[in-house]
DRENDO-1510 file (C-alpha; in Angstrom, 1 decimal, always signed):
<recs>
REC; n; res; u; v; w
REC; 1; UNK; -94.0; +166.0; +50.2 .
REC; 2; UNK; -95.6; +163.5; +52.9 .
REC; 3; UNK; -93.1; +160.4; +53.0 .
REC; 4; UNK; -95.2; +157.1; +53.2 .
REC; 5; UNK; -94.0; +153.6; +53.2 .
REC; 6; UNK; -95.4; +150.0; +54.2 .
REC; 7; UNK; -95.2; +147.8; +57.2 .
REC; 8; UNK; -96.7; +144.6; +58.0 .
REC; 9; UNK; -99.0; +143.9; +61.3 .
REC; 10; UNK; -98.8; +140.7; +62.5 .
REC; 11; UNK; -100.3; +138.8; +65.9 .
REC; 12; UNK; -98.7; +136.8; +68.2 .
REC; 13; UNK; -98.8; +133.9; +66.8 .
REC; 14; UNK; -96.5; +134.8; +64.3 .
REC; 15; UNK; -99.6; +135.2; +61.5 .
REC; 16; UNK; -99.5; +138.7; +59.1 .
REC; 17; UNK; -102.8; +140.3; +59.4 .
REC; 18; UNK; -102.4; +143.3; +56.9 .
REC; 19; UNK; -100.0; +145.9; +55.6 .
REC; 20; UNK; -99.9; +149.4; +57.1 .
REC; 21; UNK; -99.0; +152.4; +55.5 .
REC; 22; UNK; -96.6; +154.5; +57.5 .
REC; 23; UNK; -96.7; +157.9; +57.5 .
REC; 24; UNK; -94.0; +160.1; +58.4 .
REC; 25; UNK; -94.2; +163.3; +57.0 .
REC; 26; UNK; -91.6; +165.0; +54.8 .
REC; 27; UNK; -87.9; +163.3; +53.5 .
REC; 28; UNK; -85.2; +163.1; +56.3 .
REC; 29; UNK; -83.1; +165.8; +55.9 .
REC; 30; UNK; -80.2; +163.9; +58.1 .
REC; 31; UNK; -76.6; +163.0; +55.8 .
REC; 32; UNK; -74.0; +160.5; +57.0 .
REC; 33; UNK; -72.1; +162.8; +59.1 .
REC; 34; UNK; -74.5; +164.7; +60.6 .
REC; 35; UNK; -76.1; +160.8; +61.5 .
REC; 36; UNK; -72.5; +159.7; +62.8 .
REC; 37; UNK; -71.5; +163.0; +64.6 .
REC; 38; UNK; -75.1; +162.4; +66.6 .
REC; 39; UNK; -74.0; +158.7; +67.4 .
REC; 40; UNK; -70.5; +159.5; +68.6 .
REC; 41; UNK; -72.0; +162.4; +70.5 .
REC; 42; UNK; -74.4; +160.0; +72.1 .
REC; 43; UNK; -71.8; +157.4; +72.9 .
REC; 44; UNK; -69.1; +159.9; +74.5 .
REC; 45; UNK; -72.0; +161.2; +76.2 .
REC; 46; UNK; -72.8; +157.8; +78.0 .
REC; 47; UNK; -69.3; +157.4; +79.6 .
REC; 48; UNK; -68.8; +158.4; +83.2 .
REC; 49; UNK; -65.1; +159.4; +82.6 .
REC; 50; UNK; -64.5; +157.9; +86.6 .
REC; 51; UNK; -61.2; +156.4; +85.5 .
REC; 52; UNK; -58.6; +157.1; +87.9 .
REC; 53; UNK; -55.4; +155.4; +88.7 .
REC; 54; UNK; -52.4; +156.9; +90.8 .
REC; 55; UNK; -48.9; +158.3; +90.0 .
REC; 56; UNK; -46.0; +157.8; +91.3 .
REC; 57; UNK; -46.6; +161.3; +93.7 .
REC; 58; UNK; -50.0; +159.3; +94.7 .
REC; 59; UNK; -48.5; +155.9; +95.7 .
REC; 60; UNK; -48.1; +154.8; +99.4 .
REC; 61; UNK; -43.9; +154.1; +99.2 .
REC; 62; UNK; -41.0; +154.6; +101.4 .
REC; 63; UNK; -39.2; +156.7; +100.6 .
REC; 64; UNK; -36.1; +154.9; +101.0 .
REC; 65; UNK; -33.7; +154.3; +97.7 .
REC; 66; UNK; -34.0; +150.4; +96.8 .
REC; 67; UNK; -30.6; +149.9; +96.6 .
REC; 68; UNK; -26.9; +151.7; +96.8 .
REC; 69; UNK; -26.4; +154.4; +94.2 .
REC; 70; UNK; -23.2; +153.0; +93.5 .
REC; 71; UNK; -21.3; +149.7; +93.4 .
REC; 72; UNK; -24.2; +147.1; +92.8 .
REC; 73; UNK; -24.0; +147.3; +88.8 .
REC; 74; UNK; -27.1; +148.1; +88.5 .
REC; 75; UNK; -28.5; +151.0; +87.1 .
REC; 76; UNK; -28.9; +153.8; +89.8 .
REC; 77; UNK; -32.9; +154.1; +91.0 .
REC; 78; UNK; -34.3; +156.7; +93.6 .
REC; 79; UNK; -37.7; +155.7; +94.3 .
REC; 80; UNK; -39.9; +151.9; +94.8 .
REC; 81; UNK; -43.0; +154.0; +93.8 .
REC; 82; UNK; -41.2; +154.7; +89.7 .
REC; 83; UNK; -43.5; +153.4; +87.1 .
REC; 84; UNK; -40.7; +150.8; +86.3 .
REC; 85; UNK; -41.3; +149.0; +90.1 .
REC; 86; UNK; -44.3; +146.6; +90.3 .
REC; 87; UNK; -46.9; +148.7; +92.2 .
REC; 88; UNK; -45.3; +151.7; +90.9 .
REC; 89; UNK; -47.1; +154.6; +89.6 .
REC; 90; UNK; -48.8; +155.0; +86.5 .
REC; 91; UNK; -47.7; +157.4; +83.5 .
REC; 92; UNK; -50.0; +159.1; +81.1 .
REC; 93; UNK; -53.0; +157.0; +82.6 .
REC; 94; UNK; -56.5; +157.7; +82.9 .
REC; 95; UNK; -57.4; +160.1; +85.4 .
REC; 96; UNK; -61.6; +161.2; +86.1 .
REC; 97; UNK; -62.2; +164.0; +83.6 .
REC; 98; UNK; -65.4; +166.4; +83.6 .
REC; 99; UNK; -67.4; +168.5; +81.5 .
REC; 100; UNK; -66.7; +166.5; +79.1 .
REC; 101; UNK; -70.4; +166.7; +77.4 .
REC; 102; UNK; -71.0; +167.1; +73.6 .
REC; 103; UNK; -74.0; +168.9; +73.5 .
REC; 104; UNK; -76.7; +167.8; +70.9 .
REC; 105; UNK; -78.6; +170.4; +68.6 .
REC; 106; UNK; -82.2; +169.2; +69.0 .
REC; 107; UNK; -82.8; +169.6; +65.6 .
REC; 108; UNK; -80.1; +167.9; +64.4 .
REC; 109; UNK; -80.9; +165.3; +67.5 .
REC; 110; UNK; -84.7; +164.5; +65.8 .
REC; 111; UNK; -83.4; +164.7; +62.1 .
REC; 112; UNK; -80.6; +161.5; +62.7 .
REC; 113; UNK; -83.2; +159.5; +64.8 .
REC; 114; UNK; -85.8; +160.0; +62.1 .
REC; 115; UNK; -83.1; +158.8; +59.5 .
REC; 116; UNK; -82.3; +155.9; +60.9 .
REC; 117; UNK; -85.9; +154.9; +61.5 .
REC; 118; UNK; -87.5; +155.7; +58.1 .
REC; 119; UNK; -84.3; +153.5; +56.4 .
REC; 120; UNK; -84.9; +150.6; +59.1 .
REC; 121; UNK; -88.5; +150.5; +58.1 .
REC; 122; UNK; -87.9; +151.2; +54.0 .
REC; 123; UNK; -85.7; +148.0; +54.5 .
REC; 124; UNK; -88.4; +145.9; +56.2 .
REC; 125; UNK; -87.1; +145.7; +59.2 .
REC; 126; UNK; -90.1; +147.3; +61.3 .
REC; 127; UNK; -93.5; +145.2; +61.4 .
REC; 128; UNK; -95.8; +146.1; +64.2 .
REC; 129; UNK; -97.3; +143.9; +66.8 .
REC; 130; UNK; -100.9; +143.2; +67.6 .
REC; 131; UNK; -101.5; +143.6; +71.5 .
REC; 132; UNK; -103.5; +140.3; +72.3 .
REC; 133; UNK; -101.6; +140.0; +75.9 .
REC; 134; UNK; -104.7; +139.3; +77.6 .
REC; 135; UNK; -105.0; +136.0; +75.6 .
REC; 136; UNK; -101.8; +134.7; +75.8 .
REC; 137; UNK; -99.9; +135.8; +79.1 .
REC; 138; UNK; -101.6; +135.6; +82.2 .
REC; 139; UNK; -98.3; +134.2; +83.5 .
REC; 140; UNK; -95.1; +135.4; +82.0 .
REC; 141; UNK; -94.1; +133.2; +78.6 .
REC; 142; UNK; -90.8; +133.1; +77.5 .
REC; 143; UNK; -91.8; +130.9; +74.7 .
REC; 144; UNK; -94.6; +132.4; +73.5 .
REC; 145; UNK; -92.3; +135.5; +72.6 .
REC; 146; UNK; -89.9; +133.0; +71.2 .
REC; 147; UNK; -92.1; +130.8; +69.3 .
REC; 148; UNK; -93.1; +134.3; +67.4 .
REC; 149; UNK; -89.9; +135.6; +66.6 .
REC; 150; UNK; -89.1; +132.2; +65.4 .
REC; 151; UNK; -92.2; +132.1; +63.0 .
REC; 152; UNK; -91.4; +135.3; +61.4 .
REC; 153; UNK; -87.8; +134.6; +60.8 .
REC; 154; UNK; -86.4; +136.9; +63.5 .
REC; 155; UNK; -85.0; +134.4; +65.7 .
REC; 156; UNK; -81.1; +134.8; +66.6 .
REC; 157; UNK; -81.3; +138.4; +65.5 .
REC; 158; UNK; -81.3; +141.6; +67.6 .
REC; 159; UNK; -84.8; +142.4; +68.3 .
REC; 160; UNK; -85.7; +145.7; +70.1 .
REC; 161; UNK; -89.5; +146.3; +71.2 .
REC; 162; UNK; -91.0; +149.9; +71.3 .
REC; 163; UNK; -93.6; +149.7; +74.1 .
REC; 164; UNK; -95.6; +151.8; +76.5 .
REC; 165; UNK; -95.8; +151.9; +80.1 .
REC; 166; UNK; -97.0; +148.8; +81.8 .
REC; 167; UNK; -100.8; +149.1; +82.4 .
REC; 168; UNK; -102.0; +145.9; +82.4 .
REC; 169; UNK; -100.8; +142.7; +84.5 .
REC; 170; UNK; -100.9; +141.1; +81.0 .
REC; 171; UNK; -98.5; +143.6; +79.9 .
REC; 172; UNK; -96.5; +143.3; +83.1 .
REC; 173; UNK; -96.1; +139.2; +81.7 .
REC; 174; UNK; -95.1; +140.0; +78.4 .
REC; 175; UNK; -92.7; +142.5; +79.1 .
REC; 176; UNK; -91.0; +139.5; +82.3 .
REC; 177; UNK; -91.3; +137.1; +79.2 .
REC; 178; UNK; -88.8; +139.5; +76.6 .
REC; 179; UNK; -85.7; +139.4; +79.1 .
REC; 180; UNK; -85.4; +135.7; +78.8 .
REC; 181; UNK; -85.4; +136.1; +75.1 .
REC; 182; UNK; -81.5; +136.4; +73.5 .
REC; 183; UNK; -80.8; +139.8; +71.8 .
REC; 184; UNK; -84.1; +141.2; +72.5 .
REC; 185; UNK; -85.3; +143.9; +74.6 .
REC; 186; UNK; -87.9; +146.1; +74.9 .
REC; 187; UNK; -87.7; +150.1; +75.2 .
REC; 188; UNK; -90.3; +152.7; +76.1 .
REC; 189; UNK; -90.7; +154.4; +73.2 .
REC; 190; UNK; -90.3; +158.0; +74.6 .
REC; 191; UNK; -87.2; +156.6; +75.6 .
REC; 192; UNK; -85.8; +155.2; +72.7 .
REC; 193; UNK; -82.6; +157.1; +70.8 .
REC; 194; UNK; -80.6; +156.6; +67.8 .
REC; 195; UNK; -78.1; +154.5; +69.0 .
REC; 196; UNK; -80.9; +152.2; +69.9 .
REC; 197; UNK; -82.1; +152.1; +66.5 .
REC; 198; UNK; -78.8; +151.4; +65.0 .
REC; 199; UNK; -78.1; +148.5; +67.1 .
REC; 200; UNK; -80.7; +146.7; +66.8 .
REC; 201; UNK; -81.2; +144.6; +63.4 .
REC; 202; UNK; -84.5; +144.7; +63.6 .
REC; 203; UNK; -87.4; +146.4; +65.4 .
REC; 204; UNK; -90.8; +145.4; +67.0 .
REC; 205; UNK; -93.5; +148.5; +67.4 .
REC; 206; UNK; -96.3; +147.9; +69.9 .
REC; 207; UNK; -99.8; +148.7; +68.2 .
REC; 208; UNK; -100.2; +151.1; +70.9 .
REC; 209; UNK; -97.3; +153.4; +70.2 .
REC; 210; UNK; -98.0; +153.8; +66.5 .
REC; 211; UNK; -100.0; +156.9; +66.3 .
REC; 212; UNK; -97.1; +158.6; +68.6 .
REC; 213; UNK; -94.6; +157.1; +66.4 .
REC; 214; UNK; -96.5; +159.0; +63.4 .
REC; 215; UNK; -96.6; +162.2; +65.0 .
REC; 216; UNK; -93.0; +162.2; +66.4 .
REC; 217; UNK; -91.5; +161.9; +62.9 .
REC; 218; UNK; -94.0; +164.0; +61.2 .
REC; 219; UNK; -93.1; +166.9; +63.7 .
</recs>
């Protein structure tokens, strides 16, 4: 059964011009956990695991005792470079770690980004964009893209963009004119991953990537 639901198309000045239906192909098959094990994947994935301090075998000390063993009432210490000494070595800290990759099934990889798209644009939280750069950046506009997000009640939220690569010098200007703009961004759209998705509150696709955007989900 062919999943289908609506979007609307607006311009850049903030105006609806229609309601798209979007197609993309049968029910995700994606639950919760298989969703949430593909995000924490993700996550753990994008750490370098470069943490490194030293311990007490690593620290540049004499080796001399800080004070007599006996007679000083104090309790009896061997070492300036133990963890209780300021500058003294670390115990159980973080030390660089590798192989630490969670590998993602493809399958399941596809399934969880189509998930969280389909319920992000069943909520109304996906509109597509109208690409009239040519008309309103010949120089980059921060408040052109502001002006627009405001008229459609997105301003203040997280905003991400799905785009293509520049082409255009127009395009060029409207993507300068997006990093000026508080929580919003703009993504290739081959790039784009769940976490992405999930972050974002709500999302922006380019009128160019929406025939890809089809045929990804539907695959």
């Amino acid at each position: 059964m062919m999943g289908n639901a609506k979007c609307k198309k607006y311009d850049l000045s903030g105006s609806e011009i229609q309601e798209l239906d979007f197609s993309y192909g049968d029910e995700p098959k994606a639950n919760t956990q298989s969703i949430k094990d593909y995000i924490v994947a993700l996550r753990a994935n994008a750490r370098q695991w470069s943490a490194c301090t030293k311990t007490r075998s690593e620290n540049n000390h004499s080796g001399a005792k800080p004070h007599a063993q006996k007679g000083t009432g104090k309790a009896r210490q061997g070492f300036l470079g133990s963890p209780q000494y300021r500058g003294g070595g670390r115990v159980h800290a973080p030390r660089p770690k590798f192989d630490q990759h969670v590998r993602i099934n493809q399958k399941e990889r596809r399934a969880a980004i189509k998930a969280l798209f389909v319920d992000k644009i069943k909520s109304g939280a996906v509109i597509v964009l109208q690409e009239q750069f040519d008309l309103y950046f010949e120089k980059p506009q921060t408040k052109t893209i502001a002006s627009f997000l405001r008229s459609i009640g997105w301003e203040g939220k997280s905003v991400m963009m799905l785009g293509r690569p520049v082409e255009t010098v127009a395009e060029k200007n409207f993507r300068l004119s997006i990093r000026n703009v508080p929580r919003a961004s703009l993504i290739m759209f081959e790039n784009v991953n769940g976490y992405n998705i999930l972050a974002n509150q709500k999302l922006i696709v380019m009128e160019s990537v929406l025939s890809d955007m089809e045929a990804s989900l539907r695959r």
